[in-house]
C-alpha positions in Angstrom: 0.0 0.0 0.0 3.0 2.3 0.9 4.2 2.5 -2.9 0.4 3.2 -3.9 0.3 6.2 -1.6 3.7 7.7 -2.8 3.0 7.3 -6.6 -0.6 9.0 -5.5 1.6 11.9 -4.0 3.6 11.9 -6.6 0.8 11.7 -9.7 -1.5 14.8 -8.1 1.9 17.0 -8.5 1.4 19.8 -10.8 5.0 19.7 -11.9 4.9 15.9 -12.8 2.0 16.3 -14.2 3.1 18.4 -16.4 4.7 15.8 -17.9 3.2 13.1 -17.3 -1.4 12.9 -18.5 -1.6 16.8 -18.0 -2.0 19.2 -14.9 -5.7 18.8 -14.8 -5.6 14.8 -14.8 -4.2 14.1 -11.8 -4.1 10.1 -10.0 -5.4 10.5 -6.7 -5.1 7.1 -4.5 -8.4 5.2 -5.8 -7.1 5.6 -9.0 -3.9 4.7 -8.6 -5.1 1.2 -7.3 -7.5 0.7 -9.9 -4.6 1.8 -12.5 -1.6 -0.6 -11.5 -3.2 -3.3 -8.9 -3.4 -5.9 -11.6 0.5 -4.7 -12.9 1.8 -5.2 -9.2 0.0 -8.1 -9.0 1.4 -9.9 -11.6 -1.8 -9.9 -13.7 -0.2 -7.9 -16.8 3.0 -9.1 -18.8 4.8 -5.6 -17.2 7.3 -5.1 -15.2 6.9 -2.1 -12.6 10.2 -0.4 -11.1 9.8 2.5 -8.3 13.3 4.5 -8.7 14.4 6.0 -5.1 17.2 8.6 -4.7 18.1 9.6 -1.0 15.1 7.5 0.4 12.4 9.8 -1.7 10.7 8.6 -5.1 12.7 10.0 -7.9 10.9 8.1 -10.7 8.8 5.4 -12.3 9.2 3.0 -14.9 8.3 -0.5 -16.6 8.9 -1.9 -19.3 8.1 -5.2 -20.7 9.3 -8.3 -21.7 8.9 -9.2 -25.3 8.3 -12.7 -24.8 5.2 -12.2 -22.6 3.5 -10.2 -25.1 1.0 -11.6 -27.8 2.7 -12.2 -31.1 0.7 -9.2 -32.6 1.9 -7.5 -30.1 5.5 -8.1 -30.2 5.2 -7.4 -34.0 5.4 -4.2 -33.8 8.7 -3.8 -31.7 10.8 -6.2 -34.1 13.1 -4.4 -36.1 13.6 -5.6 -39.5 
């Protein structure tokens, strides 16, 4: 729950959000959940990766693994 609450804090920022589904969508807590509970859990072929500088939540990132991904998926990240 602890990550869910800092990405929360982090998501309503106007200065990520910026950058990140606009200053006037923000991610409150609910949404957050309902957002990444079935990527945490496993339930979604991503990988989830909170970055930490100096103890505080500098970033987030995932990224996925090729092989997990439906083959008409995967088609369109093969270089040819």
């Amino acid at each position: 729950m602890y990550d869910y609450q800092l990405m929360a804090k982090w998501l309503t920022d106007k200065k990520v959000l910026e950058f990140y589904e606009g200053r006037d969508n923000p991610f409150p807590l609910k949404r957050i959940i309902k957002t990444y509970k079935f990527i945490i859990r496993g339930d979604e072929p991503i990988v989830p990766c909170l970055f930490y500088y100096r103890n505080a939540l500098m970033d987030y990132l995932q990224y996925y693994a090729l092989n997990d991904l439906p083959e008409t998926d995967r088609q369109l990240y093969y270089f040819r």
